[in-house]
Wavefront OBJ file of the C-alpha trace (Angstrom):
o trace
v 3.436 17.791 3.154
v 0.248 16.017 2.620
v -2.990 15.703 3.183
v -3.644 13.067 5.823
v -5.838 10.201 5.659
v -7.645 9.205 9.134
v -4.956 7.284 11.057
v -5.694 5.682 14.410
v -2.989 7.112 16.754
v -1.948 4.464 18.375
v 1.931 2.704 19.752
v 3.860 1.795 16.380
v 4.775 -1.539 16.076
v 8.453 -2.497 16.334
v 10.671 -5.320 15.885
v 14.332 -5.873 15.833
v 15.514 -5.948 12.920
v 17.732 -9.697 12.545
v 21.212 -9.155 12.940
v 21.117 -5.548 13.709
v 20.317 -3.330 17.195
v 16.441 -2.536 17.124
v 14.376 -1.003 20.153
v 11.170 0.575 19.716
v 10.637 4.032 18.418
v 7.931 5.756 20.100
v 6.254 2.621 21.669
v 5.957 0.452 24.428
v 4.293 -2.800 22.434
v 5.765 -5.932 23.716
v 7.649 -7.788 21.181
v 6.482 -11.119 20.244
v 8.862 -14.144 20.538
v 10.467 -14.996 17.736
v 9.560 -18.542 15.804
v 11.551 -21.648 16.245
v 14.327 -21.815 13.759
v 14.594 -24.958 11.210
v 17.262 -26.650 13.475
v 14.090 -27.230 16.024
v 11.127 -27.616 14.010
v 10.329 -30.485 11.697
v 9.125 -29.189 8.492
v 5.925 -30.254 7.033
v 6.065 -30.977 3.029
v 3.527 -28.245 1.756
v 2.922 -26.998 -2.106
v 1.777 -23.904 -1.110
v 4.434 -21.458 0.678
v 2.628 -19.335 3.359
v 3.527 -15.989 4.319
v 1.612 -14.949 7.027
v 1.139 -10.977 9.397
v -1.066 -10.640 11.901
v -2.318 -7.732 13.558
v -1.672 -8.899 16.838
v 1.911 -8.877 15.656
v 1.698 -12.838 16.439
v 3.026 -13.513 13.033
v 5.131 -10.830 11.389
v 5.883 -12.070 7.385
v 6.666 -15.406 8.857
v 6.503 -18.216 7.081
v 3.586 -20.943 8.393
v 5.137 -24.743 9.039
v 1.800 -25.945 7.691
v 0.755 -28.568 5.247
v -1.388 -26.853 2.302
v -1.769 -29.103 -0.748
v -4.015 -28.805 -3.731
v -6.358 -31.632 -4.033
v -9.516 -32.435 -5.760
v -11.649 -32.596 -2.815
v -14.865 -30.528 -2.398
v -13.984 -26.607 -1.529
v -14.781 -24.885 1.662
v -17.486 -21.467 1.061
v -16.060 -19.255 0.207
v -13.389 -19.340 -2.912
v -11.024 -17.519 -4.471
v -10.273 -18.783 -7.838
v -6.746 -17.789 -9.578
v -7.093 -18.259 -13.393
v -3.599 -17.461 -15.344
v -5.801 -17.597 -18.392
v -6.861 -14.154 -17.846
v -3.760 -11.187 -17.624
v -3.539 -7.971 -17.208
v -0.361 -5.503 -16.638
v 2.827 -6.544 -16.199
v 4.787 -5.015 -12.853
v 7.858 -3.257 -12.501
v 8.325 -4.048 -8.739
v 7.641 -2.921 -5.008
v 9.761 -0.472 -3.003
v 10.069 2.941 -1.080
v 10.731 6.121 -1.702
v 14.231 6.913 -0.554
v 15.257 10.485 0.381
v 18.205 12.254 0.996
v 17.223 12.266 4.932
v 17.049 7.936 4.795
v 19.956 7.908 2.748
v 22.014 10.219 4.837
v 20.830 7.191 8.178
v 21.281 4.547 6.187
v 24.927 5.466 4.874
v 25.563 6.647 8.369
v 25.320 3.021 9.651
v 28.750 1.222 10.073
v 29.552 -0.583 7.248
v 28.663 -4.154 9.010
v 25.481 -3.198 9.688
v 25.146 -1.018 6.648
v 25.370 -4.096 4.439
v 23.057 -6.313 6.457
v 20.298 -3.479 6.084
v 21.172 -3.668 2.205
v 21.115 -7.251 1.910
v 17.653 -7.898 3.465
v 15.787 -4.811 1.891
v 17.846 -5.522 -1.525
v 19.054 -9.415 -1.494
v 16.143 -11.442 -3.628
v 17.613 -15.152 -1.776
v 15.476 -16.365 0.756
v 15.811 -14.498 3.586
v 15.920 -11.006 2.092
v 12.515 -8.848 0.538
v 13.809 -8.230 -2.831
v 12.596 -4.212 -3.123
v 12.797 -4.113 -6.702
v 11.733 -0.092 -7.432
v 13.003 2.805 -5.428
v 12.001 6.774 -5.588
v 14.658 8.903 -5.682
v 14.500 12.963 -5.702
v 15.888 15.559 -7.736
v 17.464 17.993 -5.201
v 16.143 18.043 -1.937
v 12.639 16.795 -0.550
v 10.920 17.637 2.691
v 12.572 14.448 4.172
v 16.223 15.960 3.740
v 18.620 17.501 6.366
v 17.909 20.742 4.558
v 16.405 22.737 0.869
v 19.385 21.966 -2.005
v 18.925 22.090 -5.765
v 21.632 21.157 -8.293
v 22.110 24.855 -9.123
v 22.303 27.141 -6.232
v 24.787 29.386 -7.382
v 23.034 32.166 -8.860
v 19.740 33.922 -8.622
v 17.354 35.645 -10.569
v 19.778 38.685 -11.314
v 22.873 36.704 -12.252
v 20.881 33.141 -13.992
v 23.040 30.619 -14.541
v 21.349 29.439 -17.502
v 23.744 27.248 -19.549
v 23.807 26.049 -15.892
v 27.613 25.797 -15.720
v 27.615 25.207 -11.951
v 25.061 22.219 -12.046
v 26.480 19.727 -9.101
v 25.551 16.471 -7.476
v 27.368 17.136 -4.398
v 24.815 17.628 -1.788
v 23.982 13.603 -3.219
v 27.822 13.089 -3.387
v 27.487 12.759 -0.002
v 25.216 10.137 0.858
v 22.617 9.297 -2.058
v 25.165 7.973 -4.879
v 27.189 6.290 -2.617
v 24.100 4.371 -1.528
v 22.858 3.459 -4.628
v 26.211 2.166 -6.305
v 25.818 -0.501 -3.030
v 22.384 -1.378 -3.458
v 23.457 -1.708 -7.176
v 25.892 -3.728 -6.076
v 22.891 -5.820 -4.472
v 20.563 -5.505 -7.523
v 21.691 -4.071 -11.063
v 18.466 -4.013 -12.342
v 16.630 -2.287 -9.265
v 14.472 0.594 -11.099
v 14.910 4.192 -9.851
v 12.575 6.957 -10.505
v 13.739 10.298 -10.055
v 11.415 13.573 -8.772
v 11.723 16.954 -8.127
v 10.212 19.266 -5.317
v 11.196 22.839 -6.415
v 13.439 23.408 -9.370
v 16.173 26.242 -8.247
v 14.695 28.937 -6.533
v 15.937 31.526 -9.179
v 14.046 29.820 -11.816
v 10.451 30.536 -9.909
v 8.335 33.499 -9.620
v 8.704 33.561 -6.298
v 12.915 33.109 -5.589
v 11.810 30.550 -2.218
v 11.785 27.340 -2.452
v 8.326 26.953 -1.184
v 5.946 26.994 -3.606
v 5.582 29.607 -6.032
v 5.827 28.312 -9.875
v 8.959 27.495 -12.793
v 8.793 30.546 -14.684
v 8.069 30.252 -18.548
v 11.475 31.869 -19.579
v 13.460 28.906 -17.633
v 11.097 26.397 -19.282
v 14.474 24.899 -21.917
v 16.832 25.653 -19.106
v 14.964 23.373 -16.460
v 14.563 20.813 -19.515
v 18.487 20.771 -19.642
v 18.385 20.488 -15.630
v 16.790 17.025 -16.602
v 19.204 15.884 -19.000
v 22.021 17.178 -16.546
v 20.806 14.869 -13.823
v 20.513 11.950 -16.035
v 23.559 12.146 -17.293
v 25.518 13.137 -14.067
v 23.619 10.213 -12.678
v 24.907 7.671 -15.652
v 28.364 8.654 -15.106
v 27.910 7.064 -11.807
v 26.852 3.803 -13.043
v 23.127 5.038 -12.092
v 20.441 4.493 -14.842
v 17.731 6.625 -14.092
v 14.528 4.386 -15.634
v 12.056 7.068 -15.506
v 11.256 10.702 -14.132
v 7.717 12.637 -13.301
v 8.732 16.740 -14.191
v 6.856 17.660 -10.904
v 6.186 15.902 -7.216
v 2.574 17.038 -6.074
v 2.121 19.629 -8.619
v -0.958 21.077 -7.067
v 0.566 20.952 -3.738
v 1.604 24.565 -2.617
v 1.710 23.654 1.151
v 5.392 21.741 1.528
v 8.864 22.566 1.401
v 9.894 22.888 -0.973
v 7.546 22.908 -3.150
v 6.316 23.899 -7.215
v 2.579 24.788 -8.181
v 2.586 23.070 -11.752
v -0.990 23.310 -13.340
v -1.836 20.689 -16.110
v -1.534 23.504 -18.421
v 2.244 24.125 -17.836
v 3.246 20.559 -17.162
v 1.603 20.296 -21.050
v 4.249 22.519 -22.593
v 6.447 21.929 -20.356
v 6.822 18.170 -21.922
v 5.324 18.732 -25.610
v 7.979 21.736 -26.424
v 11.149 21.641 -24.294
v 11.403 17.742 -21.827
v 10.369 15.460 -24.520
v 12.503 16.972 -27.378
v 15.901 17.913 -24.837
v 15.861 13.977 -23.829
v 15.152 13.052 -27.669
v 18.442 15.196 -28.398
v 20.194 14.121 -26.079
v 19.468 10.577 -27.051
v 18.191 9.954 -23.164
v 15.272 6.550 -23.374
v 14.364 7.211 -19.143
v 10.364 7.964 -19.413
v 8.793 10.712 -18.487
v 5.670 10.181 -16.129
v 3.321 13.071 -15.618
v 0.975 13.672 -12.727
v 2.844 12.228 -9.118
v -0.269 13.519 -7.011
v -3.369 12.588 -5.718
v -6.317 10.197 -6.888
v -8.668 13.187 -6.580
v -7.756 14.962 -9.747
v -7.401 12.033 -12.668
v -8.285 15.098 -15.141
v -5.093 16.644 -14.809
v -3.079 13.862 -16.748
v -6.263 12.924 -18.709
v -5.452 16.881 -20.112
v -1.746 16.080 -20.960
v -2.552 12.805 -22.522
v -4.869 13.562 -24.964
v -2.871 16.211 -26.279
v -0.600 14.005 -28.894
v 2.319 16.187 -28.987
v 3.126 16.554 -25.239
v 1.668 12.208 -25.309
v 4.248 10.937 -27.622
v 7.047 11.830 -25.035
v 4.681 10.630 -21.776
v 5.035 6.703 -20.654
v 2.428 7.430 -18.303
v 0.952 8.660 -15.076
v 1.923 8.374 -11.172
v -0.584 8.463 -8.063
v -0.457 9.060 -4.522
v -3.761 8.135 -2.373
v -3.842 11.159 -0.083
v -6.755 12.161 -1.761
v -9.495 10.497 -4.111
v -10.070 6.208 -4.929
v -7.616 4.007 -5.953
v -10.170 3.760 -8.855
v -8.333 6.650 -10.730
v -6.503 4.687 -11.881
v -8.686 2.585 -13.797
v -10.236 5.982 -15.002
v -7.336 7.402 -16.523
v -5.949 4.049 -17.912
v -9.545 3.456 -19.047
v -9.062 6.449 -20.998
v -5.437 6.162 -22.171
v -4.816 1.950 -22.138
v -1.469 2.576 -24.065
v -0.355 4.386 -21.489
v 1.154 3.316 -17.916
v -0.057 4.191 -14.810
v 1.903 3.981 -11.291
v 1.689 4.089 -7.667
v 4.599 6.105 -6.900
v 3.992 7.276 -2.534
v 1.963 6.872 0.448
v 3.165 7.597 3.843
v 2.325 6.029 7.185
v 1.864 8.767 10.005
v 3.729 8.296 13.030
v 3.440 6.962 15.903
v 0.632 5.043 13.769
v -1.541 1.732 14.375
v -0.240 -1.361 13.288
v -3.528 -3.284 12.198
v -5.008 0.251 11.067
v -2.381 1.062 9.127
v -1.464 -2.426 7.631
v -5.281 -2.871 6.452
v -5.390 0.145 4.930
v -2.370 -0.394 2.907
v -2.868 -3.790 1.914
v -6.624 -3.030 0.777
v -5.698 0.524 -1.037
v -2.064 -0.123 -2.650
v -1.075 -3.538 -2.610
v -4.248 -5.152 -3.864
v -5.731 -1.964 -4.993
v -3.440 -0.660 -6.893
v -2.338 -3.379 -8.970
v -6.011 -4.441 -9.585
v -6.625 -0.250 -10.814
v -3.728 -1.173 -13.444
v -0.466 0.163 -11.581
v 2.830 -1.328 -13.032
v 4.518 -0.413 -9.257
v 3.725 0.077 -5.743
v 5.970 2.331 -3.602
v 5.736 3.020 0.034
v 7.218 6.935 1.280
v 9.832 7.611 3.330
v 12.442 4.112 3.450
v 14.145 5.660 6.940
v 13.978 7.880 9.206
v 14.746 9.006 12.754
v 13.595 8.739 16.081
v 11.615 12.333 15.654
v 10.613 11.374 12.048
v 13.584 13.143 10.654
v 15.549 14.729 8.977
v 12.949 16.943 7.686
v 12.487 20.563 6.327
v 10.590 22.795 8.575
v 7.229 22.986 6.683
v 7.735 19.768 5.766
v 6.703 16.277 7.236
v 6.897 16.467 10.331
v 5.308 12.909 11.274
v 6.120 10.559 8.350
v 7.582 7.364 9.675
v 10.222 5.380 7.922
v 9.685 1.846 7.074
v 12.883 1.893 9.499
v 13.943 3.989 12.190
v 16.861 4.731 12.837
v 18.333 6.078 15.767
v 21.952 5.917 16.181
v 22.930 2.325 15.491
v 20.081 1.407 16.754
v 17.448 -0.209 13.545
v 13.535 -0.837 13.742
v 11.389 -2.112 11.566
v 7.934 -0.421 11.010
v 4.474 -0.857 9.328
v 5.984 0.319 6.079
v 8.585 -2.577 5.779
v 5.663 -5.410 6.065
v 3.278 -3.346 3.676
v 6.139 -3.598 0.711
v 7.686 -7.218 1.937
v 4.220 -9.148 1.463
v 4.849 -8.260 -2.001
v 8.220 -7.490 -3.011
v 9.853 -10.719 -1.957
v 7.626 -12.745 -4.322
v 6.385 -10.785 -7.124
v 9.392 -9.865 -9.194
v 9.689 -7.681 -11.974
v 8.318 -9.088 -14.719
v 5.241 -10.523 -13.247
v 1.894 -10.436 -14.517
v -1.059 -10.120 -13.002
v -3.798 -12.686 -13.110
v -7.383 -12.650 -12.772
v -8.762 -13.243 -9.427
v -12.488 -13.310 -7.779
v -12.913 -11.066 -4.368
v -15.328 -13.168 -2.078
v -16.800 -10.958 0.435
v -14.109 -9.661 2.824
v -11.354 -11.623 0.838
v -9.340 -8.739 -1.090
v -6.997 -10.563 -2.840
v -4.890 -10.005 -5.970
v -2.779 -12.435 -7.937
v 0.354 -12.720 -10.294
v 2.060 -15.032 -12.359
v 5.934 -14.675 -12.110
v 8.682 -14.966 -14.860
v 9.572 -18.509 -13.089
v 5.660 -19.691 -13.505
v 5.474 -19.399 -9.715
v 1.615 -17.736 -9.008
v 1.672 -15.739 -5.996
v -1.729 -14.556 -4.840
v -1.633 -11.531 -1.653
v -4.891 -12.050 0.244
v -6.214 -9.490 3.435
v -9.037 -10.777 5.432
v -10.810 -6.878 5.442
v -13.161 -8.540 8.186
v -12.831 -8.768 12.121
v -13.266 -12.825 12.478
v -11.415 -15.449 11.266
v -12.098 -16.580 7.890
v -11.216 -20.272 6.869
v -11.795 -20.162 2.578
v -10.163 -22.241 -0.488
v -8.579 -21.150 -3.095
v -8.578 -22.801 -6.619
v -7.012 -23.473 -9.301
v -6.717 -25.323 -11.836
v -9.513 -27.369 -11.084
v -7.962 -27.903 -7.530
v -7.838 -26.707 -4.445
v -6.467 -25.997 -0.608
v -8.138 -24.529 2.312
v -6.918 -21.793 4.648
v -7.388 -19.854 7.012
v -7.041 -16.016 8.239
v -7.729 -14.194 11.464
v -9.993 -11.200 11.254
v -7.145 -8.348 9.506
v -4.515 -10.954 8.874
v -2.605 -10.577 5.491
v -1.139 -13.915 3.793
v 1.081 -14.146 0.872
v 0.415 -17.803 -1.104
v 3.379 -18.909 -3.781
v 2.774 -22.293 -5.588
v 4.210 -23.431 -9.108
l 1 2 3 4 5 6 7 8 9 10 11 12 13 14 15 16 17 18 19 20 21 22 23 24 25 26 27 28 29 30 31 32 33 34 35 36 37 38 39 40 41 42 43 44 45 46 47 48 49 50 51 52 53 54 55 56 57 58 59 60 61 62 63 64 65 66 67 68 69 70 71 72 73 74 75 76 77 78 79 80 81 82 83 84 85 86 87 88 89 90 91 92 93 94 95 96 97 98 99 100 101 102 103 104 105 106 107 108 109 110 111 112 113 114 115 116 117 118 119 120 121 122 123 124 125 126 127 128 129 130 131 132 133 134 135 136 137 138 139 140 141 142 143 144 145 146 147 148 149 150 151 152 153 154 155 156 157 158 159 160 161 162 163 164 165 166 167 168 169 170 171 172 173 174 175 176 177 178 179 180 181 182 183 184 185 186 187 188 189 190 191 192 193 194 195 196 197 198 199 200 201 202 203 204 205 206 207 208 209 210 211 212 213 214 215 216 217 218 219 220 221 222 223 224 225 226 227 228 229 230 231 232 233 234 235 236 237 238 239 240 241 242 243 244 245 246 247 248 249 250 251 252 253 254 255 256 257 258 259 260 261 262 263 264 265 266 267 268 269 270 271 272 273 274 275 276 277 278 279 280 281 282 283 284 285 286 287 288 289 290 291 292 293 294 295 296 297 298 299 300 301 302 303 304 305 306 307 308 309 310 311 312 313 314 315 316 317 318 319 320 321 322 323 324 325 326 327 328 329 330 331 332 333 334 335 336 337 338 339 340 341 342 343 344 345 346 347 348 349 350 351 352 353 354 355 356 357 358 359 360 361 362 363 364 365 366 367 368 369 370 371 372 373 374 375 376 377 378 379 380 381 382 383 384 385 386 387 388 389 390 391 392 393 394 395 396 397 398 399 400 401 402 403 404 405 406 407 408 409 410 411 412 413 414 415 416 417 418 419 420 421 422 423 424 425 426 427 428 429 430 431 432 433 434 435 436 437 438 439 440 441 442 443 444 445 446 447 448 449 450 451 452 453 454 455 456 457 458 459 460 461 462 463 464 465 466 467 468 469 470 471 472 473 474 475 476 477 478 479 480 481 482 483 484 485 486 487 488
């Protein structure tokens, strides 16, 4: 589906997910004990909450029973210095992508546990993560049980263009029951709908690997658009925002759509911007949802004002390129939004590897490169990394696994949690110095709380203060450690 960055293939890290069945998915990595509970352990008065993973999988998002208070005192070389004075974009919120193949585990869970799994990856009290944004896609992915569009019941002879026999009931199944629970859970959780392939009778090809959306079905697909909204609103699902193409430059997945910058152009400026202003639909339209490596492709939509007037933004995946794109494109455009809208982890993975990479590319990265969002791929999958299309993913892991009954956490759920618990939607992000290997990045909340995300990117430990306000506290990280600090 992708191409890979360089991944250390090492044992994933597992741990039981609390209050359900967990056991390891493809490794053999001892557990570590699990922390005292409040009943045992006298709590220190601190001003500073600490979050705390280590790669050593000593600490796993655990909160530290330490004593961190600001204070005049002098500061401890080096220092990080959080000034709220200076802002930048505000966030829309953290999450995962989730499939038809997680939501057909997920759903499959017994209702018990099903809800449990909800609560902590949906719940925003204090002993759930809060995911605020999730990915959703239009028809079938690679990550689904098998290739589906909304419109399978004709072909390029017999057209179904006023697409009569448009149906959700491949999502019927598992996706919209889903999401009316995690609604449920959060009614303001935002959902971003892609497709892979339109119908295969639309393309030049009739497969749904690649091949292209051929001109002629250009106002028909448009329609296809509106269709899903709407079918999705008569569920009680509000579709915030959709990108017209996942991986448009991506021939090698199934399914798939070659989309150049060209067609995605006037595909928006004549036929998706004006069918959603007819149809009175407000859910943006975000073009790109590829790589880092090619910021000229929605540099070319944007600065053409007719297709730009309908376009919110543009979405990135890190598979190729620098998180810097980002910056270029917003550089370029500043009215316009720019997201972070997948990255995968590649099974069986390594834990500090992977978590490193993560936290220096998309959760720091990213929102210091302008992104409104950060979203992690696939939320669940199985014990063989499925389901999955042949010519698909073969080795994306889930920020779960899921095997039966049986739930495990993986690198993915920490990456997204170090965030997602703390910086809501709404946030802002604040201006923050990086000393040496200190990557760091820092919000404001709607509450006033600041939250500032810090990785250690070295292999010692590093003991540093950070300031504000003319105060300070001192801390300290192991060599690839990854704290989360919330004060008010």
């Amino acid at each position: 589906m992708k191409t890979h960055q360089t991944l250390l293939l090492l044992a994933a890290f597992v741990l039981s997910l609390g209050g359900i069945n967990a056991c390891s998915k493809k490794s053999s990595a001892t557990q570590p004990s699990p922390p005292p509970s409040d009943s045992t352990t006298t709590q220190v008065t601190s001003q500073v909450a600490f979050w705390l993973t280590n790669t050593d999988m000593s600490a796993l998002f655990q909160r530290q029973n330490v004593a961190l208070n600001f204070s005049g005192g002098p500061a401890i070389q080096p220092v990080i210095t959080v000034d709220t004075t200076t802002t930048y974009q505000t966030i829309d919120g953290f999450g995962y992508c989730l499939t038809g193949g997680s939501a057909q585990l997920i759903y499959g869970l017994p209702q018990p546990q099903r809800a449990a799994l909800e609560q902590e990856l949906f719940g925003t009290d204090s002993t759930n993560i809060g995911v605020s944004y999730l990915r959703l896609t239009i028809g079938a992915s690679d990550m689904s049980a098998r290739v589906f569009s909304y419109d399978d019941n004709a072909s390029p002879s017999q057209p179904d263009t006023t697409l009569a026999n448009f149906t959700l009931s491949d999502d019927n199944m598992y996706l919209v029951p889903l999401l009316k629970e995690i609604l449920a859970i959060n009614p303001t959780i935002k959902l971003l709908g892609c497709p892979w392939s339109p119908p295969v009778w639309m393309k030049d090809n009739d497969n749904s690997a690649a091949g292209s959306l051929l001109p002629q079905y250009y106002p028909v697909y448009a329609q296809y658009f509106v269709k899903y909204i709407q079918a999705m609103a008569a569920n009680g699902i509000t579709i915030d925002a959709i990108t017209p193409q996942n991986e448009p430059l991506n021939a090698n997945n199934n399914p798939s759509n070659v989309m150049q910058d060209t067609a995605e152009d006037i595909f928006v400026r004549q036929y998706l911007g004006p069918a959603f202003q007819a149809a009175g639909i407000t859910t943006k339209i975000i073009v790109w949802d590829h790589n880092c490596d090619v910021p000229s492709y929605p540099e070319y939509v944007l600065a053409d004002p007719a297709a730009a007037q309908y376009v919110d933004g543009s979405a990135f995946h890190l598979y190729a390129g620098d998180i810097s794109a980002l910056s270029t494109v917003h550089d370029a455009y500043p009215a316009k939004n720019v997201y972070f809208t997948e990255q995968y982890v590649a099974g069986p993975g390594s834990f500090p590897a992977d978590l490193d990479w993560a936290l220096l590319n998309l959760i720091i990265g990213a929102p210091r490169n302008w992104s409104r969002n950060v979203l992690e791929w696939n939320l669940a999958a199985d014990q063989n990394y499925g389901p999955h299309i042949t010519g698909g993913c073969s080795d994306c892991m889930g920020a779960y696994t899921i095997n039966g009954t049986t739930v495990t956490k993986n690198t993915s759920y920490y990456i997204i949690a170090h965030a997602s618990k703390f910086v809501r939607p709404g946030s802002v992000r604040v201006s923050s110095n990086i000393p040496g290997n200190l990557q760091n990045v820092a919000f404001v909340t709607p509450t006033g709380q600041k939250v500032l995300i810090v990785l250690n990117n070295g292999t010692s430990s590093q003991t540093f203060t950070v300031q504000f306000n003319n105060k300070n506290f001192s801390t300290t990280l192991n060599g690839g450690a990854v704290a989360t600090y919330v004060w008010q």
